[in-house]
C-alpha positions in Angstrom: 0.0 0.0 0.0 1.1 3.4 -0.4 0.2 6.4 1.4 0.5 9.9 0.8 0.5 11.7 4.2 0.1 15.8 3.6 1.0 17.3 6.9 -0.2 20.8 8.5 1.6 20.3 11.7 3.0 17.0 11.4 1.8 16.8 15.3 2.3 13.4 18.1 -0.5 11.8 16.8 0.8 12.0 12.8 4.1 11.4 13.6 3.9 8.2 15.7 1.4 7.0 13.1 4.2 7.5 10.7 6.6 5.6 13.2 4.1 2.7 13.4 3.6 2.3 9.7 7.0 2.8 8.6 7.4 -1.0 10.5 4.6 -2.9 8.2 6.1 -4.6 5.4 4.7 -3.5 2.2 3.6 -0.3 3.1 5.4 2.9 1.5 4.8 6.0 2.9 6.0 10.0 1.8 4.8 12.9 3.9 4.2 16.3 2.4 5.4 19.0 5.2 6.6 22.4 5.6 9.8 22.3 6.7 11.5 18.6 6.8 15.0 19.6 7.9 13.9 21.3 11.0 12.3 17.8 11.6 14.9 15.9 11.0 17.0 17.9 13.9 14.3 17.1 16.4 15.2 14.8 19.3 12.1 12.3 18.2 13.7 11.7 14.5 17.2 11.0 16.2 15.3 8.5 18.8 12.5 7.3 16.4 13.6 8.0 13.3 11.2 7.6 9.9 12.1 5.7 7.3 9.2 7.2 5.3 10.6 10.2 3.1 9.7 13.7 4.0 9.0 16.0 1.2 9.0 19.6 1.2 5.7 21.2 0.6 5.4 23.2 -2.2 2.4 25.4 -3.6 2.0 22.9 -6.5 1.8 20.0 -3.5 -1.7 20.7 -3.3 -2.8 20.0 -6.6 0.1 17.6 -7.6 1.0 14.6 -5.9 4.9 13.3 -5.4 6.3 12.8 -8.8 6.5 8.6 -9.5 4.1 8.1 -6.5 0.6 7.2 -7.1 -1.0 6.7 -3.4 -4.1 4.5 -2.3 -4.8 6.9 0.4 -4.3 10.2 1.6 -3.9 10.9 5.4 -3.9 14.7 6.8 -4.6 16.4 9.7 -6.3 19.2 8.6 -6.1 21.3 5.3 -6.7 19.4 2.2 -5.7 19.8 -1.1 -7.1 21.0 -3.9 -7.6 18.3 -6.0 -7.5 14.8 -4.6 -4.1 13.2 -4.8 -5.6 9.2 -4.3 -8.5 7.4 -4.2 -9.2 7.4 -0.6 -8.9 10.4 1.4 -8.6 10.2 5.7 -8.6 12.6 7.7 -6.7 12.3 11.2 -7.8 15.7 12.9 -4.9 17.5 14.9 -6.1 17.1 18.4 -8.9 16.6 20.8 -9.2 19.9 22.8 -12.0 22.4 23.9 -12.3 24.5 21.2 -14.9 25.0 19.1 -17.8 24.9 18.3 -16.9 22.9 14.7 -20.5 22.9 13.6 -21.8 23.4 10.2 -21.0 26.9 9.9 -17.8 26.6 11.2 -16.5 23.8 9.2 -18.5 25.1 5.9 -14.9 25.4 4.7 -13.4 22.2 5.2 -16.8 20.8 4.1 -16.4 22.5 0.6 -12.5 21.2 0.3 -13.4 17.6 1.2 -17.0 17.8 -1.5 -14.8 18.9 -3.8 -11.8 15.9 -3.3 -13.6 13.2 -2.2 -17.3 14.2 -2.9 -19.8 15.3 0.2 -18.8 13.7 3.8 -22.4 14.7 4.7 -23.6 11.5 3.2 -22.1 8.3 2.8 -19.0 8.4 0.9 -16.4 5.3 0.3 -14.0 7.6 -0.2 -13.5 9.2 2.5 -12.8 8.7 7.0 -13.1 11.2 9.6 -11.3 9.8 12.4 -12.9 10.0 16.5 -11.0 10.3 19.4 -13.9 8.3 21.3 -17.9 7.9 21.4 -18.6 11.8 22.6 -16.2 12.9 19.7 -18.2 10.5 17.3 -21.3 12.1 18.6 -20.3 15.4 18.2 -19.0 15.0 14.9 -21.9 13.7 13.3 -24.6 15.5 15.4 -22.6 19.5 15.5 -20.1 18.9 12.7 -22.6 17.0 10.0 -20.4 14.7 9.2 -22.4 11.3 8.0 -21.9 8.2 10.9 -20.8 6.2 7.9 -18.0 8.5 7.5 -16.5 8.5 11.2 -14.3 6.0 12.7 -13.9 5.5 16.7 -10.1 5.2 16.9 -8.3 7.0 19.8 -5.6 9.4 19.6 -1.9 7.5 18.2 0.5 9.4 20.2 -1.1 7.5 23.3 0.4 4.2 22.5 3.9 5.7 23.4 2.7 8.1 25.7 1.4 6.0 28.1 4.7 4.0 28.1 7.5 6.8 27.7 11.1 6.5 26.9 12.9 6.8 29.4 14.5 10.3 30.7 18.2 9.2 29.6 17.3 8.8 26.7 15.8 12.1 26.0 18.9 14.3 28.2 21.0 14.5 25.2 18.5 16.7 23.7 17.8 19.3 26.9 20.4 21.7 28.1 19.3 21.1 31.6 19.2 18.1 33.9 16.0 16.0 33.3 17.0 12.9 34.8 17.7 14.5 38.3 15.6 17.7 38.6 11.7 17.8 37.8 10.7 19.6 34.6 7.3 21.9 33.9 6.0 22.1 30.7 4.2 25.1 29.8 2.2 25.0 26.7 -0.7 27.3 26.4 -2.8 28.0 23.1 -2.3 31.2 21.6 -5.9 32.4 20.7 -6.1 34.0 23.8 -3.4 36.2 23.2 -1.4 36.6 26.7 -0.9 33.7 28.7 -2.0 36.1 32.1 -3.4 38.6 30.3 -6.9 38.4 32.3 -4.6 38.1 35.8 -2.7 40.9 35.6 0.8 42.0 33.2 2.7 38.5 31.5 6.3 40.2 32.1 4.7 40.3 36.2 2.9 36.5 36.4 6.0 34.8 34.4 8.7 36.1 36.7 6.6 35.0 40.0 5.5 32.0 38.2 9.4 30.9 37.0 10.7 32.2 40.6 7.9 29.3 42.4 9.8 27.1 40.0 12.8 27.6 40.8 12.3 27.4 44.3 11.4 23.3 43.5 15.1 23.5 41.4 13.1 22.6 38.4 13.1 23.3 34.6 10.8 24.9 32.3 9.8 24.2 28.7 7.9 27.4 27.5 6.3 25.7 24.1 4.6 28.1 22.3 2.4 28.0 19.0 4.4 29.8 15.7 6.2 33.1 16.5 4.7 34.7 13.8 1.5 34.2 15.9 2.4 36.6 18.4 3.1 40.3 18.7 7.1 41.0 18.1 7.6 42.8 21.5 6.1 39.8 22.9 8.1 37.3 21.3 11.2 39.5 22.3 10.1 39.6 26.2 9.3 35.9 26.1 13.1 35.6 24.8 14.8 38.3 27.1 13.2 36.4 30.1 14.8 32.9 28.8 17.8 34.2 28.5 17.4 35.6 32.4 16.7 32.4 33.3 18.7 29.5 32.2 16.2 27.1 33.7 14.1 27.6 30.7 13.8 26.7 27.1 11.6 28.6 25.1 10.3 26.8 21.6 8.0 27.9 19.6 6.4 25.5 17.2 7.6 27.1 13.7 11.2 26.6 15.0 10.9 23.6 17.0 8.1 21.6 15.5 7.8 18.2 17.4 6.4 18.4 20.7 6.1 14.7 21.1 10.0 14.4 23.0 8.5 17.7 25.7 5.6 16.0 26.5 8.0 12.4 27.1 10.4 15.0 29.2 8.0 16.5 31.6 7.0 16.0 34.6 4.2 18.8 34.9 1.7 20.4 32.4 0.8 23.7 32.8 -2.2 25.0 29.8 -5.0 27.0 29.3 -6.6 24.6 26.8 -4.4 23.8 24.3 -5.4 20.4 23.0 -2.0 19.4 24.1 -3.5 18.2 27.5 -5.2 15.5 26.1 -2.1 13.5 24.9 -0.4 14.6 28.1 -3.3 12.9 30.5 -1.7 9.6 29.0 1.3 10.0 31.0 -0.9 10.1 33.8 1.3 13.0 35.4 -0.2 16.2 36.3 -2.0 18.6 34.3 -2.6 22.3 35.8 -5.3 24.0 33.5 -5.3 27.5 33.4 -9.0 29.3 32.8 -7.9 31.3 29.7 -10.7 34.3 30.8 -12.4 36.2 33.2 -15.6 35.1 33.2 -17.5 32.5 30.2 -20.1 35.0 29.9 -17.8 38.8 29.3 -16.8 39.3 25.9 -13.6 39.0 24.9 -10.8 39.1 22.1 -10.2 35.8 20.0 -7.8 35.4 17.6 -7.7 33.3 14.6 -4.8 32.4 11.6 -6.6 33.6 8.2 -4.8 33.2 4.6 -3.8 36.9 5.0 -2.4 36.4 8.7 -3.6 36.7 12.6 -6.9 38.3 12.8 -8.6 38.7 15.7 -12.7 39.4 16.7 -14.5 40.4 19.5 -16.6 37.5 20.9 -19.5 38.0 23.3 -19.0 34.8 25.6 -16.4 32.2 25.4 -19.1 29.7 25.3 -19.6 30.3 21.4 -15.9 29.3 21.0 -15.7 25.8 23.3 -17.3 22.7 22.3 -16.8 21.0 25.7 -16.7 23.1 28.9 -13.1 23.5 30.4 -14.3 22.3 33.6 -14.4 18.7 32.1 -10.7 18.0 32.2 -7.9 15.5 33.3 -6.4 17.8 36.0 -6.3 21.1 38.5 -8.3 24.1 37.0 -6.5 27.6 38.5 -9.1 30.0 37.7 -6.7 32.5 39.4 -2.8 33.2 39.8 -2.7 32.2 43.6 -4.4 28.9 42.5 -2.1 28.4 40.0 0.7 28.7 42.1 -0.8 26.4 45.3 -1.6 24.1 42.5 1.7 23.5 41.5 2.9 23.2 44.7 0.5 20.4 44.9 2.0 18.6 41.9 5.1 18.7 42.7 4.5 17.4 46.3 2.1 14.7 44.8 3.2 13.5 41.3 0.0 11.4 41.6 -2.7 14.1 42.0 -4.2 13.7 38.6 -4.0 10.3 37.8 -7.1 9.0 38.7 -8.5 12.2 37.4 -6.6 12.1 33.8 -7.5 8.2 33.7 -11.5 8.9 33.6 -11.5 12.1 31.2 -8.8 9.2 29.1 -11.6 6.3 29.5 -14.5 8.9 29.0 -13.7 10.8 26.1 -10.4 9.1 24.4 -10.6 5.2 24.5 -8.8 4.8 27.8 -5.4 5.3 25.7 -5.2 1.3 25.9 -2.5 1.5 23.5 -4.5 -0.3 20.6 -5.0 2.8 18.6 -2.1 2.9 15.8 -3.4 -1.0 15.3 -7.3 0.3 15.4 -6.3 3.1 12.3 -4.3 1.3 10.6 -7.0 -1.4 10.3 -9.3 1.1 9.8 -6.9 2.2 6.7 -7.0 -1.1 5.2 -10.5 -1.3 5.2 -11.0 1.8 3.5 -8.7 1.0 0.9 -10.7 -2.1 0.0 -14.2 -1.0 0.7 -16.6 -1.6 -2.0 -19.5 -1.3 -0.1 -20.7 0.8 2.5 -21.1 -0.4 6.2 
């Protein structure tokens, strides 16, 4: 078989896909991505690395497929092309999070690109899948997003099968300037469509410093992850690195210049978010997850930002309810809904590594399969299937 994998972010979940069909004999595989080199210096290629070639996306790359290669499928994760580059087109969505709502007006955009690929997912189509992390994402999917049942698969989320069993710490110091093995690390990785991390506690340049100087009193590291730089306003991005630099128990990344997030999430011993859907691969670790309530109040307007084709806008949006699909109080962790919180909170997880596993075990076995690690076996069956379908289920 031979699959065409056209990546946006090339996330966890793609990537350890990628990992796990490289390994199945008779499969070829060529991903499509932005920027392959910076990939290919990530600390996840050097300890997993792909056999599958990476590609550099062009403009052409989505109307044109890989010159010589002719795939049965094509997998993304979320833009499509233009014009459909196999027979079979998959779609394995870039993360389970809160966001939303991904209803019919919403996702009248990514409705039109997959009609016009692969015909109308709001009816039953053999030619194309909608992957589900679980039975609420399968309901929400077909009941909000109007997708057709025949079209969605209940498969789980593939970064969990290594997730949930980790390499170990060793094997990821090379990769860290600081002491992993030895010394706890916090991973903070917060969404960028609220702007400011703090912004609704108080001044960033403030709330950091305190936050990094609780930190430090543990003798721990910090992994700033951000989303793309170009995300973000320039002085930002410029205090964000002056206050690295002050700090040498921190690494910023941001994702355009660090892509893979997969090796953080394997490194860290503590999550700190306000909703990025990176919490939901992280609850497979079962380590603890501090959520940070990314507003004031869920019912004061507010200013949400968005990437367009002619760059960040942003809007104003009367209640953060429009823009969530599941409420942030249904989560795997702690929710701080204010900077004191946030700080007693982390004292908590650092006192009591197993705060949130019980907690991050039900919102895995509720809403994402239990991360049993069966899921890169359940899509890849569910690959094969849809290559051979003839008939409709």
């Amino acid at each position: 078989m031979k699959i065409l994998i056209k990546a946006t972010t090339f996330g966890a979940d793609l990537y350890w896909l990628t990992h796990y069909l490289d390994k199945i004999p008779g499969v070829t595989v060529k991903i499509l991505l932005k920027d392959p080199e910076k990939f290919e210096e990530e600390a996840i290629f050097n300890i997993f690395p792909l056999q599958a070639e990476l590609i550099r996306k062009k403009l052409l790359s989505y109307i044109f497929k890989p010159s010589g290669f002719t795939p049965d499928i094509t997998i993304m994760d979320n833009k499509l092309p233009l014009k459909a580059q196999s027979p079979k087109g998959f779609m394995l969505w870039h993360g389970f999070g809160w966001k939303g709502p991904n209803d019919m007006e919403e996702f009248s955009w990514l409705h039109r690109a997959i009609k016009t690929a692969w015909g109308s997912a709001l009816v039953p189509n053999l030619n194309f899948v909608w992957q589900c992390f679980g039975q609420w994402d399968f309901e929400h999917r077909t009941k909000v997003s109007g997708f057709h049942p025949d079209n969605c698969r209940i498969l789980g989320a593939a970064s969990h099968d290594l997730l949930r069993n980790p390499v170990s710490k060793e094997e990821l110091q090379p990769y860290y300037p600081f002491d992993i093995v030895n010394r706890k690390t916090v991973l903070i990785a917060p969404t960028w469509h609220y702007g400011e991390v703090f912004a609704h506690w108080g001044k960033d340049k403030e709330l950091f410093e305190a936050l990094f100087n609780k930190i430090d009193e543990y003798d721990a590291n910090v992994i700033l992850r951000l989303h793309d730089s170009y995300r973000f306003d320039k002085e930002y991005v410029r205090f964000l690195e002056e206050l690295s630099e002050k700090h040498p128990s921190v690494m910023l990344k941001f994702k355009d210049k660090n892509p893979d997030n997969l090796a953080d999430l394997m490194a860290s011993d503590i999550l700190i978010t306000n909703f990025s859907s990176i919490a939901n691969l992280f609850y497979a670790t079962l380590r603890p997850t501090i959520h940070i309530y990314p507003v004031k109040s869920e019912d004061e307007e507010f200013y949400w930002r968005q990437s367009t084709v002619v760059g960040v806008r942003g809007k104003k949006v009367d209640s953060v309810k429009y823009i969530w699909k599941l409420p942030p109080q249904e989560n795997g962790g702690l929710l701080a809904e204010n900077f004191p919180m946030l700080i007693e909170q982390l004292e908590q997880a650092f006192e009591d590594p197993n705060c949130c596993k019980e907690k991050s075990q039900q919102f895995l076995d509720k809403y994402m399969l239990g991360a049993d690690g069966k899921n890169c076996e359940r899509i890849w069956q569910a690959i094969q299937d849809q290559v051979n379908e003839t008939s409709l289920r």
